[in-house]
C-alpha positions as CSV (number, residue, x, y, z in Angstrom):
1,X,27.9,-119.9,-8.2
2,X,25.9,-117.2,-6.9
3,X,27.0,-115.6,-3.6
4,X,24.7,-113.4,-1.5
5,X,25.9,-110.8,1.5
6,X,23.0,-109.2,3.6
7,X,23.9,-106.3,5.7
8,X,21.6,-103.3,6.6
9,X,19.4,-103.8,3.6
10,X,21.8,-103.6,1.2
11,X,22.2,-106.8,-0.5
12,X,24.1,-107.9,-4.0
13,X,24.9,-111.1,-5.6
14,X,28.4,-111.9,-6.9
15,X,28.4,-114.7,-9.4
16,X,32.0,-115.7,-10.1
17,X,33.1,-117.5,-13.4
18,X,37.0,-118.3,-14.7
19,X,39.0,-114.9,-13.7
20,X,35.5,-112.5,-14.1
21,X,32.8,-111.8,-12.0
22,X,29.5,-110.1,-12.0
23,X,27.4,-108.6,-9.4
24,X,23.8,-107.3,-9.3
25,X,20.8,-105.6,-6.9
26,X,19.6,-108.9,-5.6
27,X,16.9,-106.7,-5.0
28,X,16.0,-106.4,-9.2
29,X,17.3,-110.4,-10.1
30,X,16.3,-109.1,-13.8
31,X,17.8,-105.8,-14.1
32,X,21.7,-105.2,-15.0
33,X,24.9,-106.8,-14.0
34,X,28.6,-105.2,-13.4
35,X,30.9,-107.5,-15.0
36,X,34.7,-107.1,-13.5
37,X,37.0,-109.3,-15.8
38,X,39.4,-109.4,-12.9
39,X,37.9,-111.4,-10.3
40,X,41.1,-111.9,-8.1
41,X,41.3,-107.8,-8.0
42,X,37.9,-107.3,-7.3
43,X,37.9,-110.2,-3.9
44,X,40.8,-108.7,-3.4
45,X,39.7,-105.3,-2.8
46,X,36.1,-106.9,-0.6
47,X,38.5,-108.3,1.3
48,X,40.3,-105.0,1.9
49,X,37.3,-103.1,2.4
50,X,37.6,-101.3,-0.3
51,X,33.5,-101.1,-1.1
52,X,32.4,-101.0,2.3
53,X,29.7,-98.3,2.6
């Protein structure tokens, strides 16, 4: 279940699956993915603010 966030240009897409997810440049659909096994640490911490730029 892709999941998109648009906000000053910079956009990613967080695909969440079991307890991992994976998130890409919705910018480059094709190019490479960052897969974070712990997907309750990683909402966790976007929820926090933890990657806000």
């Amino acid at each position: 279940m892709p999941v998109s966030r648009i906000e000053k240009g910079n956009c990613v897409e967080v695909s969440l699956a079991g307890r991992s997810a994976r998130v890409r440049d919705s910018k480059n659909p094709a190019g490479p993915t960052v897969a974070l096994p712990d997907r309750a640490g990683f909402l966790a911490a976007v929820k926090k603010g933890s990657y806000d730029a």
